[in-house]
The first five atom37 places (N, CA, C, CB, O) and aatype in JSON, in Angstrom:
{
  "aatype": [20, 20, 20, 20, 20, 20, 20, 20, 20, 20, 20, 20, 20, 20, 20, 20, 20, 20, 20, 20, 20, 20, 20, 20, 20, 20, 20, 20, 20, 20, 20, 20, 20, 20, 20, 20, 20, 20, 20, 20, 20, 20, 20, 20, 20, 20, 20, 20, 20, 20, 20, 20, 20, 20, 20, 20, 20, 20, 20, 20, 20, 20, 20, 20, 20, 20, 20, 20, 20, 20, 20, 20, 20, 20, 20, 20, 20, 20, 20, 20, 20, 20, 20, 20, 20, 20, 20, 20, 20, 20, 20, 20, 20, 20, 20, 20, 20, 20, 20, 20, 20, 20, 20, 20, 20, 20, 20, 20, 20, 20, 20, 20, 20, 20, 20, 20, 20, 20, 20, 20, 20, 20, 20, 20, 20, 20, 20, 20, 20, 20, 20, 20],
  "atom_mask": [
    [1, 1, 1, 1, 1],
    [1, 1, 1, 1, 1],
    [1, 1, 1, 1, 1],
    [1, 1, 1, 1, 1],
    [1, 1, 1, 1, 1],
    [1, 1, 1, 1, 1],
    [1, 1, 1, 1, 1],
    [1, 1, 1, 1, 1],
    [1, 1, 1, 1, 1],
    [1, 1, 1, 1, 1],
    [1, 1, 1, 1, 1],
    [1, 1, 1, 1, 1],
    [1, 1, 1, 1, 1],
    [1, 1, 1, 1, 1],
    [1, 1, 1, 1, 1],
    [1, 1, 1, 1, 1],
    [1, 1, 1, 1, 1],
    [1, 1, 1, 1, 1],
    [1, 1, 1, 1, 1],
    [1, 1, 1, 1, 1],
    [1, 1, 1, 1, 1],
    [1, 1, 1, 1, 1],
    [1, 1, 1, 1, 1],
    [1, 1, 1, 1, 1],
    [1, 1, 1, 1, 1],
    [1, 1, 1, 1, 1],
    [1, 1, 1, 1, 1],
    [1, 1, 1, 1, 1],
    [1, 1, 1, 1, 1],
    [1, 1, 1, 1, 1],
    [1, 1, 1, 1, 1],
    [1, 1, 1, 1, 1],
    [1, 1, 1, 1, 1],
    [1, 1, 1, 1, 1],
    [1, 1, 1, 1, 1],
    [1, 1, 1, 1, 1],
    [1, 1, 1, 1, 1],
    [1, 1, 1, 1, 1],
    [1, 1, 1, 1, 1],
    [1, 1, 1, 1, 1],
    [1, 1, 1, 1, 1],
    [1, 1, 1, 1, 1],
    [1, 1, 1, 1, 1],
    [1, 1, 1, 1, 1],
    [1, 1, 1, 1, 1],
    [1, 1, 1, 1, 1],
    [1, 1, 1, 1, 1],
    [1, 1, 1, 1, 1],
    [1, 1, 1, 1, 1],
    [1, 1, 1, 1, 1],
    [1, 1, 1, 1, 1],
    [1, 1, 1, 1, 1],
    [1, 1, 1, 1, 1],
    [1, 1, 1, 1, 1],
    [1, 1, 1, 1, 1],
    [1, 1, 1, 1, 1],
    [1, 1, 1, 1, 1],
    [1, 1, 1, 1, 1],
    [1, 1, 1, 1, 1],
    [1, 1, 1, 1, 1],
    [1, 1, 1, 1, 1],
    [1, 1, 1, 1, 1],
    [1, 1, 1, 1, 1],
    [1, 1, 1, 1, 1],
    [1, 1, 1, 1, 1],
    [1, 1, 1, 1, 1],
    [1, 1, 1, 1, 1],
    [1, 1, 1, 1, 1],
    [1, 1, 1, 1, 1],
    [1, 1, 1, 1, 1],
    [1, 1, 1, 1, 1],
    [1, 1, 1, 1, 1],
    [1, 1, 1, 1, 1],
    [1, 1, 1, 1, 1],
    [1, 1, 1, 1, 1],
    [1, 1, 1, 1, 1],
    [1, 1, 1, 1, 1],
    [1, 1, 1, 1, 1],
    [1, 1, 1, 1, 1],
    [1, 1, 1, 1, 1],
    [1, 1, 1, 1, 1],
    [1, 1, 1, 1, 1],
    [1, 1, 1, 1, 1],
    [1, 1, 1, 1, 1],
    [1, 1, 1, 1, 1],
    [1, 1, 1, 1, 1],
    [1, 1, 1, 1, 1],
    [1, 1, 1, 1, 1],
    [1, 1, 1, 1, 1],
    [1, 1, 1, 1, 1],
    [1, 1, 1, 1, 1],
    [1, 1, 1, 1, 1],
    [1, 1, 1, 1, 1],
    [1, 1, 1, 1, 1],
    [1, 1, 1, 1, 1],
    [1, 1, 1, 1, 1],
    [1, 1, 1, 1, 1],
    [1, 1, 1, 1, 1],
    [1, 1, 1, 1, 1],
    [1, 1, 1, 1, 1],
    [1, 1, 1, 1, 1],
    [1, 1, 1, 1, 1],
    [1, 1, 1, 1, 1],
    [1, 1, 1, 1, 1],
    [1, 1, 1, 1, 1],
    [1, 1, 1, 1, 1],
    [1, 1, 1, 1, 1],
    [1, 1, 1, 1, 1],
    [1, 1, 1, 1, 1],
    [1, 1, 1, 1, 1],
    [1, 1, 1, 1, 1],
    [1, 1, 1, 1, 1],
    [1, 1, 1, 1, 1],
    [1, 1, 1, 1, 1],
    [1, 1, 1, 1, 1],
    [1, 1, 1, 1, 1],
    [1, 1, 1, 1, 1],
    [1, 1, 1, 1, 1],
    [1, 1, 1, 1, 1],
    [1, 1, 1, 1, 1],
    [1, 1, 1, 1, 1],
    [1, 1, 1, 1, 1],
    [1, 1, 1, 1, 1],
    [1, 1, 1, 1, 1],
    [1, 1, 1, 1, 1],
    [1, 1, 1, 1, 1],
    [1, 1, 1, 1, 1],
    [1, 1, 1, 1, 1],
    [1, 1, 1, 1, 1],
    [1, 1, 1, 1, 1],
    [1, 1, 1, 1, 1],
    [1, 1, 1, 1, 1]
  ],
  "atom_positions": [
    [[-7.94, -29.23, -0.4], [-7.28, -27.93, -0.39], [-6.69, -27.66, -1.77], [-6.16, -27.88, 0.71], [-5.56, -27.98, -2.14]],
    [[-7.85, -26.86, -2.67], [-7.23, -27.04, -3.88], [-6.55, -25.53, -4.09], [-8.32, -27.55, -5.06], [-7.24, -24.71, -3.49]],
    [[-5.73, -25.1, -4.57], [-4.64, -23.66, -4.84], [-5.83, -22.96, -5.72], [-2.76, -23.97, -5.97], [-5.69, -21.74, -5.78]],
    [[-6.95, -23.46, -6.39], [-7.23, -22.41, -6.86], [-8.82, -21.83, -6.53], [-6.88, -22.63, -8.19], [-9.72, -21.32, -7.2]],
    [[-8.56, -22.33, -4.62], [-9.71, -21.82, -4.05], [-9.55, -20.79, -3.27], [-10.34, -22.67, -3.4], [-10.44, -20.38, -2.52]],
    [[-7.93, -20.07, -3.41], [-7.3, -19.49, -2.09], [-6.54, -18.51, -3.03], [-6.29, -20.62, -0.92], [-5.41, -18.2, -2.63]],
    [[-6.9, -18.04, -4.07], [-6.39, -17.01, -4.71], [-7.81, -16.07, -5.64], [-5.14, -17.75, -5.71], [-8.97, -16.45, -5.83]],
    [[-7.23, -14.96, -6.0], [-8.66, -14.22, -6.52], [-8.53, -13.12, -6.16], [-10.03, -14.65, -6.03], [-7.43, -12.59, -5.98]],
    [[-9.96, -12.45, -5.95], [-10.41, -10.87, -5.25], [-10.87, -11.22, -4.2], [-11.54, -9.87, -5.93], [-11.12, -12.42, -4.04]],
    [[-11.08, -10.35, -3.25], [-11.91, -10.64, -1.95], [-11.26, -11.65, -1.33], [-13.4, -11.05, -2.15], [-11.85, -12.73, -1.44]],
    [[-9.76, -11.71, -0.41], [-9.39, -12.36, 0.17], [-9.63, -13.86, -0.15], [-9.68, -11.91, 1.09], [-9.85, -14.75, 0.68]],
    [[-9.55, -13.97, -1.43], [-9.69, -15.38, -2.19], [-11.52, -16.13, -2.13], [-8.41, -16.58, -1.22], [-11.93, -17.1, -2.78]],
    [[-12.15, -15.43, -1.31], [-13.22, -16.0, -0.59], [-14.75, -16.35, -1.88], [-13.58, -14.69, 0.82], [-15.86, -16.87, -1.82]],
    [[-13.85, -15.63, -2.98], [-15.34, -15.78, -3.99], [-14.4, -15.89, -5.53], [-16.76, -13.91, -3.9], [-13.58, -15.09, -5.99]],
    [[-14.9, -17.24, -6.11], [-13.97, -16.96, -7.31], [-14.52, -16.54, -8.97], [-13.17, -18.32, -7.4], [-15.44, -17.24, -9.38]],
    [[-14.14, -15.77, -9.64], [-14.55, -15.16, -10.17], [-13.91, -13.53, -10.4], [-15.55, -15.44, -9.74], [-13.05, -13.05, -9.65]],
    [[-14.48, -12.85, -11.49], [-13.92, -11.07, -11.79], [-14.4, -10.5, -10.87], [-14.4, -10.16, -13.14], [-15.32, -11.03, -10.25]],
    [[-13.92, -9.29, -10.53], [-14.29, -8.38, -9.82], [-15.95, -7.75, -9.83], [-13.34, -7.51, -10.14], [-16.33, -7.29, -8.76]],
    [[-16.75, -7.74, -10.77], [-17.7, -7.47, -11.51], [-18.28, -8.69, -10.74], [-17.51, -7.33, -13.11], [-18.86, -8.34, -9.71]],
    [[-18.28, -9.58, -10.9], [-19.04, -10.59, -10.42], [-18.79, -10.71, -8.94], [-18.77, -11.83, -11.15], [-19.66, -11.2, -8.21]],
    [[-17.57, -10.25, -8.43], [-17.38, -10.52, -6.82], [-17.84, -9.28, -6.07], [-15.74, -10.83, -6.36], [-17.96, -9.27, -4.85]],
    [[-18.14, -8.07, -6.97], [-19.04, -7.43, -6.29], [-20.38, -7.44, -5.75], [-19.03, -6.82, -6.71], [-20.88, -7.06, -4.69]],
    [[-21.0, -8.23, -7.27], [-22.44, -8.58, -7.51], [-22.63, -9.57, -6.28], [-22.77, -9.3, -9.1], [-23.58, -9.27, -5.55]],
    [[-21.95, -10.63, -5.94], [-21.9, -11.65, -5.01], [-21.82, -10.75, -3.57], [-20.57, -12.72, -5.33], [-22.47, -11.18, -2.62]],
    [[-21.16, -9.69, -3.44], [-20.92, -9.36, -2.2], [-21.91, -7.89, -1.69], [-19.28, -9.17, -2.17], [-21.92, -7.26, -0.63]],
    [[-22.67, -7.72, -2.99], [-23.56, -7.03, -2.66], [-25.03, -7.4, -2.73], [-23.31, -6.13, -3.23], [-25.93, -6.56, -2.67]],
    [[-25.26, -8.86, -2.88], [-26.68, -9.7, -2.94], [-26.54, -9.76, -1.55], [-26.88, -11.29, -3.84], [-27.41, -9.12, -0.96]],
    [[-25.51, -10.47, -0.66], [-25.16, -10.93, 0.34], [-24.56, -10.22, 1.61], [-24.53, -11.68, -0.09], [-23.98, -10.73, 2.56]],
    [[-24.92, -8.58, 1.32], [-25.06, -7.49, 1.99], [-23.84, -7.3, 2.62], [-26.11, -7.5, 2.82], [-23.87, -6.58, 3.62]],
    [[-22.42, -7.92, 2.15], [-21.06, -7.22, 2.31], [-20.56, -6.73, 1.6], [-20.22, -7.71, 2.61], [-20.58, -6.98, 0.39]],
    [[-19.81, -5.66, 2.28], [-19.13, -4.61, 1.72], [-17.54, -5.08, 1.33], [-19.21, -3.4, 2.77], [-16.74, -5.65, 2.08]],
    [[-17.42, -4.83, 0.49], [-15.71, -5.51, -0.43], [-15.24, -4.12, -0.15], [-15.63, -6.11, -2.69], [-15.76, -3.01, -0.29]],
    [[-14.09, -4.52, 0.3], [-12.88, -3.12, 0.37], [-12.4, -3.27, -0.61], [-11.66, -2.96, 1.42], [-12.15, -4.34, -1.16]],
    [[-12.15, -2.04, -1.04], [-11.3, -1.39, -2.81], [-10.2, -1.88, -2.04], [-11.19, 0.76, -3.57], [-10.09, -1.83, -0.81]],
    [[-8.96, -2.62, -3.3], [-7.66, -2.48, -3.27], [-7.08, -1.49, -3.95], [-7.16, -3.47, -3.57], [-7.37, -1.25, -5.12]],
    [[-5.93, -0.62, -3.05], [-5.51, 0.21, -3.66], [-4.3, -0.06, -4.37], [-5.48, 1.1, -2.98], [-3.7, -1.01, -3.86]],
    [[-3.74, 0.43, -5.36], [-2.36, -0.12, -6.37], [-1.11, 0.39, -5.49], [-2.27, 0.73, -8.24], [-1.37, 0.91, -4.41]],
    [[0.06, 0.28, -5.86], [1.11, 0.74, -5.66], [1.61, 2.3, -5.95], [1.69, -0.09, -6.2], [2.37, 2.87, -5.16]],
    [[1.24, 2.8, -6.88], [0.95, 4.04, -7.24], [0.41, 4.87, -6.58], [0.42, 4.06, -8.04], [0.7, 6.06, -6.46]],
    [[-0.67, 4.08, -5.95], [-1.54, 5.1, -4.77], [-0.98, 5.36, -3.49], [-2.9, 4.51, -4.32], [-0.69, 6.42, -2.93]],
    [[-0.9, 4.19, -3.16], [0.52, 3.64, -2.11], [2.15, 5.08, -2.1], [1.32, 1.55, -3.23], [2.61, 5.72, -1.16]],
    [[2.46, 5.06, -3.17], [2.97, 5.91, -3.41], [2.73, 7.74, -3.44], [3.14, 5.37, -4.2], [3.44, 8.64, -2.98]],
    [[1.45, 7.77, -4.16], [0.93, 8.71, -4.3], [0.36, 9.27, -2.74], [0.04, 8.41, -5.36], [0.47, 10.46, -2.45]],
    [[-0.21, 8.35, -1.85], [-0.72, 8.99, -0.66], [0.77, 9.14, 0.55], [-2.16, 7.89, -0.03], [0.74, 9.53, 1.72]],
    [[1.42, 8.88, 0.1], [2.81, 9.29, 0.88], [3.1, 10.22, 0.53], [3.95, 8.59, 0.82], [3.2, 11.14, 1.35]],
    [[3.37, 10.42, -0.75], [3.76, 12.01, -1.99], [2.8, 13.37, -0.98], [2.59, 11.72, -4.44], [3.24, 14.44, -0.59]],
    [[1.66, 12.9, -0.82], [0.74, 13.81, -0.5], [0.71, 14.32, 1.16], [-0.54, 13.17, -0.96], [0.71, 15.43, 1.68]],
    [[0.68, 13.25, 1.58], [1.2, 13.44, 3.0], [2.62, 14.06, 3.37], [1.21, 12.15, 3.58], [2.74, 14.92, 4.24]],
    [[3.52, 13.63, 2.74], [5.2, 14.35, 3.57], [5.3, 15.51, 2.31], [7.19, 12.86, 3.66], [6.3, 16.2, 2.13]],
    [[3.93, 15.58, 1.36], [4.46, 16.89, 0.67], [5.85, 17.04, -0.08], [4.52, 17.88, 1.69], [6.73, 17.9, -0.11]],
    [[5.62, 15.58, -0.79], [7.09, 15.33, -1.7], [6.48, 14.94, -2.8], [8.31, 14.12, -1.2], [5.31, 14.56, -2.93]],
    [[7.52, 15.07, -3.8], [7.25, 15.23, -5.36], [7.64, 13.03, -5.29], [8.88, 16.86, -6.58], [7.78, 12.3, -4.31]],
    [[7.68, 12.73, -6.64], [8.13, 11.02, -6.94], [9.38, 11.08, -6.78], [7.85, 10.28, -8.45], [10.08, 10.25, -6.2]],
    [[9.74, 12.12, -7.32], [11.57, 11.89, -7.82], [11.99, 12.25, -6.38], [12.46, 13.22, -9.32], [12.91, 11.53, -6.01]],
    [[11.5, 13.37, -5.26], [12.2, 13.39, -4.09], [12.41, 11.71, -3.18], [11.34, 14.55, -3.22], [13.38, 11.2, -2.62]],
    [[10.93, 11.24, -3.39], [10.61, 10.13, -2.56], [11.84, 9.12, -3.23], [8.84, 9.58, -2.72], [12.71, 8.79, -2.42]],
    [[11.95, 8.74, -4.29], [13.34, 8.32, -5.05], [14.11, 8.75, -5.37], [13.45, 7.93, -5.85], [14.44, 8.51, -6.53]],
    [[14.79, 9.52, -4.68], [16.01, 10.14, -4.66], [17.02, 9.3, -4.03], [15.91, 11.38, -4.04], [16.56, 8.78, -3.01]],
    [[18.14, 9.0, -4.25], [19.04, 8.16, -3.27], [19.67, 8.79, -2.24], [20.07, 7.54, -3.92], [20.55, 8.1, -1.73]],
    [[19.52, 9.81, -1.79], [19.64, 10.39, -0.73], [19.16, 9.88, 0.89], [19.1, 11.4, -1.13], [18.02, 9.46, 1.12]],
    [[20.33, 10.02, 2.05], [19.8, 8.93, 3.22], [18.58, 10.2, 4.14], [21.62, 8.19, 4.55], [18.49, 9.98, 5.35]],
    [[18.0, 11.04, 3.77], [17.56, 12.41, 4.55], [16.03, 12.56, 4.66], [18.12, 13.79, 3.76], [15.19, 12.03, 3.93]],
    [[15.83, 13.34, 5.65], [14.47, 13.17, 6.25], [14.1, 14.51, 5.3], [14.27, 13.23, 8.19], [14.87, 15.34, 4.82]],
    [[12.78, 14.43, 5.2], [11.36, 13.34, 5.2], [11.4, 12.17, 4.81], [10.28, 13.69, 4.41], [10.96, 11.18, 5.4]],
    [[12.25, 12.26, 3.22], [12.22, 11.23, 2.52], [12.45, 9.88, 3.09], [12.98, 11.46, 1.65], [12.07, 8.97, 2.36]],
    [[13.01, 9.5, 4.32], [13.48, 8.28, 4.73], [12.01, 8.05, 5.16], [14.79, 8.18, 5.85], [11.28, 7.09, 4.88]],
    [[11.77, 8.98, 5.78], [10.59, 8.72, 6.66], [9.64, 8.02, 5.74], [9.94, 10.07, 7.32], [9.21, 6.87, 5.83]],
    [[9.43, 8.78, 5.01], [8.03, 8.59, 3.91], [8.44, 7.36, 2.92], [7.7, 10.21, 2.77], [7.48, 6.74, 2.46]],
    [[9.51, 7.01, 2.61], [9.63, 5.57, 1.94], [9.37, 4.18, 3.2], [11.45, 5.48, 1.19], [8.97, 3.05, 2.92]],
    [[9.76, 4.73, 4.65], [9.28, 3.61, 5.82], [8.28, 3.44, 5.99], [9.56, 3.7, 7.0], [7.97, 2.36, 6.5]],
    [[7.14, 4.52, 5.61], [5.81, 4.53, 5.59], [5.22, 3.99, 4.72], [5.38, 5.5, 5.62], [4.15, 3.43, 4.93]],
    [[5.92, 4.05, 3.3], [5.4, 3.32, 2.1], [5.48, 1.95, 2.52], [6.19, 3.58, 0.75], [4.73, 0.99, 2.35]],
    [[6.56, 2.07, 3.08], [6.99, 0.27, 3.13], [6.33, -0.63, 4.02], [8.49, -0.03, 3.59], [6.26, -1.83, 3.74]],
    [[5.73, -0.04, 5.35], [4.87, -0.41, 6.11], [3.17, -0.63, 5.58], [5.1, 0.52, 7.08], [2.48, -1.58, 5.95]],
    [[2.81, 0.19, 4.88], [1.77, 0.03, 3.98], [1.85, -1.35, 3.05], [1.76, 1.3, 3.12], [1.06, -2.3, 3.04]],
    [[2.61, -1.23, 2.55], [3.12, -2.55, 1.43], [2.66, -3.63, 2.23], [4.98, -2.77, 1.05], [1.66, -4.35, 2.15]],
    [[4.1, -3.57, 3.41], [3.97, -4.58, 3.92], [2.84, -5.61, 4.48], [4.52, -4.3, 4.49], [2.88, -6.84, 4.56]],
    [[1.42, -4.34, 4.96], [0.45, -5.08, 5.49], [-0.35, -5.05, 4.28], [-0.18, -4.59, 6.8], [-0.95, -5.99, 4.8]],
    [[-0.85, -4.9, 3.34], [-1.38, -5.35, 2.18], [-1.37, -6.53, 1.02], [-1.18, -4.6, 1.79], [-0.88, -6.64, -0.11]],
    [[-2.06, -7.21, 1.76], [-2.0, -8.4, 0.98], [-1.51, -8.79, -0.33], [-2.97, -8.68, 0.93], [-0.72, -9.62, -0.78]],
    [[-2.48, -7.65, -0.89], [-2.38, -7.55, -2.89], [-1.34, -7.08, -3.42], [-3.4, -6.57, -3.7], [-1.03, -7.3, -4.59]],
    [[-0.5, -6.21, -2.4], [1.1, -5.62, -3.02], [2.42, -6.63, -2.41], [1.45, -3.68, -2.31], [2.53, -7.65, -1.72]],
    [[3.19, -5.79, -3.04], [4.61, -6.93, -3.13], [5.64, -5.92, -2.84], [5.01, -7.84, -4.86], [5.74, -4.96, -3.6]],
    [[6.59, -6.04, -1.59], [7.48, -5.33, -1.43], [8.4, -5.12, -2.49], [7.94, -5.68, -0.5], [8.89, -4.13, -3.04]],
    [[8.51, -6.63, -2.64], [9.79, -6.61, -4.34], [9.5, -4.93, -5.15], [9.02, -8.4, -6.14], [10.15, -3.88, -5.2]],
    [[7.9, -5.47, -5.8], [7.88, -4.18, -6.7], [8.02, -2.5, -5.81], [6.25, -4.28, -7.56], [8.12, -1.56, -6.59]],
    [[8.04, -2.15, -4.4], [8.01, -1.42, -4.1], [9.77, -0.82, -4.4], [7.28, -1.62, -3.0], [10.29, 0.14, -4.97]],
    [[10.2, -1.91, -3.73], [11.91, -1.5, -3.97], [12.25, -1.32, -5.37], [13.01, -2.72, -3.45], [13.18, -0.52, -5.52]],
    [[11.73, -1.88, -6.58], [12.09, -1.47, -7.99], [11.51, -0.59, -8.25], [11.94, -2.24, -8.99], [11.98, 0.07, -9.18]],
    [[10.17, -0.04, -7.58], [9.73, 1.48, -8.02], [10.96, 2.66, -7.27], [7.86, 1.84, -7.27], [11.44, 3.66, -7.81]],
    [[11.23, 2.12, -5.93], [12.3, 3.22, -5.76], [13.31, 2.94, -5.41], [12.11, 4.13, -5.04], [13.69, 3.43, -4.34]],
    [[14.15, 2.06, -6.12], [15.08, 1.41, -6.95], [15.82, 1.91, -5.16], [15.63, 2.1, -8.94], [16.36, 2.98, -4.89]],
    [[15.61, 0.85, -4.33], [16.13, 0.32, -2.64], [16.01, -1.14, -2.76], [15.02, 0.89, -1.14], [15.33, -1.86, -3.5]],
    [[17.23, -1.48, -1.42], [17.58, -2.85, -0.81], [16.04, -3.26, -0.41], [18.79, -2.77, 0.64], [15.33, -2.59, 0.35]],
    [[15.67, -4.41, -1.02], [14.62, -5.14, -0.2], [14.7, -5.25, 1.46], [14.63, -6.56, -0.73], [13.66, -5.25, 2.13]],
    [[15.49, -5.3, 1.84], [15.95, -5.91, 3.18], [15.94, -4.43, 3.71], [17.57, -6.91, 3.26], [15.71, -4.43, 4.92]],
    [[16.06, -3.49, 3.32], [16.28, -2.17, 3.61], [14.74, -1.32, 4.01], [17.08, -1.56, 2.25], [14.38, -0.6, 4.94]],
    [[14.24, -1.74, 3.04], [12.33, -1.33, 3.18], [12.11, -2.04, 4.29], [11.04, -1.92, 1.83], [11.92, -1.55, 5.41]],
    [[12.13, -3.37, 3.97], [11.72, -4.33, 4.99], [11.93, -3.99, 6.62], [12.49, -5.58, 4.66], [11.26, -4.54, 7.5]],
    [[12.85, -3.1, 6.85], [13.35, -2.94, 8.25], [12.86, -1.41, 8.67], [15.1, -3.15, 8.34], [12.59, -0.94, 9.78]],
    [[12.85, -0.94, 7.64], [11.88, 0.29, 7.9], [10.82, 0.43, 8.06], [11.82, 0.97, 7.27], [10.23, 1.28, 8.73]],
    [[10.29, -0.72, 7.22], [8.65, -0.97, 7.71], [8.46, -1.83, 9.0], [7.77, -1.84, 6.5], [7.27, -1.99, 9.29]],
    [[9.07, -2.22, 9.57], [9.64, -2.74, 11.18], [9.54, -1.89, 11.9], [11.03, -3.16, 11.45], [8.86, -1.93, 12.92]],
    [[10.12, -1.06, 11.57], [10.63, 0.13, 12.49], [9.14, 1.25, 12.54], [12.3, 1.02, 11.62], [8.92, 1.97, 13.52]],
    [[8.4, 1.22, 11.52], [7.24, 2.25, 11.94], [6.57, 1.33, 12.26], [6.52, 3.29, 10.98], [5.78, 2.0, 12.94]],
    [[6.04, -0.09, 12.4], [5.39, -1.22, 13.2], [5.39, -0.79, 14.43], [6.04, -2.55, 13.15], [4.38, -0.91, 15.12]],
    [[6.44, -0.26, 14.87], [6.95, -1.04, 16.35], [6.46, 0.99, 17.01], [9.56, -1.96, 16.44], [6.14, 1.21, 18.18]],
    [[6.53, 1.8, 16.21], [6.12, 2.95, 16.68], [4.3, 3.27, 16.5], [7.09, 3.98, 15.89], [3.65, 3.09, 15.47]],
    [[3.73, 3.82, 17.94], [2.38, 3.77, 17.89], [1.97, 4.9, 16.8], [1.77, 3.97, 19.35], [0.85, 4.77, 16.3]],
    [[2.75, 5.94, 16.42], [2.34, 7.33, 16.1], [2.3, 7.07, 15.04], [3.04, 8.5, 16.39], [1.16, 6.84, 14.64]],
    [[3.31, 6.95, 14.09], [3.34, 6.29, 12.82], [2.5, 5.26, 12.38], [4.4, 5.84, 12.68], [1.79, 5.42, 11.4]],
    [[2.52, 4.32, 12.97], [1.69, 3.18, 12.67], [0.2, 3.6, 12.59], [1.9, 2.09, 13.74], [-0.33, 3.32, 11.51]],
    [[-0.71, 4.32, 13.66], [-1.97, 5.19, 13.12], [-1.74, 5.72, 11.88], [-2.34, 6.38, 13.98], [-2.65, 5.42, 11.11]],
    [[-0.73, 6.52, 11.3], [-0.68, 7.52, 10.09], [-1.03, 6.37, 8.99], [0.99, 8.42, 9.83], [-1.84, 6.65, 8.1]],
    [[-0.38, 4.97, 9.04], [-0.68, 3.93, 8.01], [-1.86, 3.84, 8.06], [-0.14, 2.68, 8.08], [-2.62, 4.09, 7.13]],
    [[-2.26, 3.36, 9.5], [-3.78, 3.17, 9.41], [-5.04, 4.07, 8.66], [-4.09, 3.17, 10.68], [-6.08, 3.84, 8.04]],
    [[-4.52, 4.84, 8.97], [-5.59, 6.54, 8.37], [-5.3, 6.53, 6.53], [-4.52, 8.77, 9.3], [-6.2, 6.59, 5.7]],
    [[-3.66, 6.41, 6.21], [-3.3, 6.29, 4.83], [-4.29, 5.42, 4.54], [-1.89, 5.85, 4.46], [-5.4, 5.84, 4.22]],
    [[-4.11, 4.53, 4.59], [-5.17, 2.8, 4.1], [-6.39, 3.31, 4.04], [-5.33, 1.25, 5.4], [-6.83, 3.37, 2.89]],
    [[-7.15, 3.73, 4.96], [-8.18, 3.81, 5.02], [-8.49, 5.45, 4.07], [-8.49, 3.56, 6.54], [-9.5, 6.06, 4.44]],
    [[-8.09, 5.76, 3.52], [-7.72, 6.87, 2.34], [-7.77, 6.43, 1.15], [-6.42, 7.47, 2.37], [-8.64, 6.67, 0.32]],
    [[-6.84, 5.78, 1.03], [-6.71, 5.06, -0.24], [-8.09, 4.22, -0.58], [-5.4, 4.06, -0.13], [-8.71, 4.31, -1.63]],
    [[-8.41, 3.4, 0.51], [-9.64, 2.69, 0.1], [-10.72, 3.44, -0.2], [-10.06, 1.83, 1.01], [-11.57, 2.9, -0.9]],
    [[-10.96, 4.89, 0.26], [-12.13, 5.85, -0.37], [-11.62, 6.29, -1.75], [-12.46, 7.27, 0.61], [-12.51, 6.34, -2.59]],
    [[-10.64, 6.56, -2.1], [-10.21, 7.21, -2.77], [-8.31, 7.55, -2.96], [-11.05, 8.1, -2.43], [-7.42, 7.76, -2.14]],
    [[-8.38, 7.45, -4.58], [-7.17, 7.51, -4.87], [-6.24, 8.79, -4.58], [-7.23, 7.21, -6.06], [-6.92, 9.77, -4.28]],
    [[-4.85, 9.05, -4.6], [-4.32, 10.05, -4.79], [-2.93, 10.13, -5.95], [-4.1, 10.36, -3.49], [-2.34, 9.12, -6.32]],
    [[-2.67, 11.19, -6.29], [-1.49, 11.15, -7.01], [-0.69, 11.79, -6.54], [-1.51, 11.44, -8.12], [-1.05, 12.54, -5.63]],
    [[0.6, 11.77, -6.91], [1.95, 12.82, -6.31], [1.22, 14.27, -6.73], [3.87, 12.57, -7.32], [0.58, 14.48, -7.76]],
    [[1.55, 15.33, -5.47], [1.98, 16.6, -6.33], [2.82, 16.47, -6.81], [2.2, 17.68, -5.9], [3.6, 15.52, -6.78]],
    [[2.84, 18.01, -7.75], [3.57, 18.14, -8.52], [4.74, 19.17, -7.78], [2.84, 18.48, -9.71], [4.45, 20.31, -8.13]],
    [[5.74, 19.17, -7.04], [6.36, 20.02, -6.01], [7.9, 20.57, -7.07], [6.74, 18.89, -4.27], [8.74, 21.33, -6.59]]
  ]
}
């Protein structure tokens, strides 16, 4: 069990650049899901609750915005390749604070589809904030 068979692209499963873990996963007739960044992550929330960056980071406790940073945070959360840490320094929140918000749209069925559909967005294609 060596550490540097369990890190990489592609769920660690092929080691090597991206360029090459495509080539590997397209000889071998699987399809590699795009990872999307944090930005996008960001950006497909912006787009969905129809908020600008600076609303979504605003320190304000008020809806949408709560909503749409619990949504970010639930996204985070199930994504392997991102890191809650950096989510809370992009919008400068309690770790422990995301963390329970992204709990909280877990545990709701309605919301939790909207992640699902986000994800599966992001992986076709990127988005950016409007500009509101």
């Amino acid at each position: 069990m060596r550490s540097e068979f369990h890190v990489g692209s592609h769920e660690g499963r092929i080691l090597g650049d991206d360029t090459f873990a495509d080539d590997v996963l397209l000889k071998t007739r699987q399809k590699g899901e795009r990872e999307y960044s944090l930005a996008e992550v960001v950006g497909e929330v912006c787009a969905h609750f129809r908020l600008s960056e600076e609303k979504l980071k605003a320190p304000r406790k008020v809806r949408p915005m709560t909503e749409a940073r619990a949504v970010a945070a639930a996204i985070v959360r199930e994504s392997p390749h991102l890191r809650m840490t950096d989510l809370a320094k992009l919008l400068a929140r309690d770790l422990s604070a995301l963390g329970k918000a992204a709990q909280r749209i877990a545990a709701g069925e309605g919301r939790w589809e909207l992640v699902g559909e986000m994800v599966g967005r992001m992986r076709a294609t990127g988005y950016e904030c409007p500009k509101l």
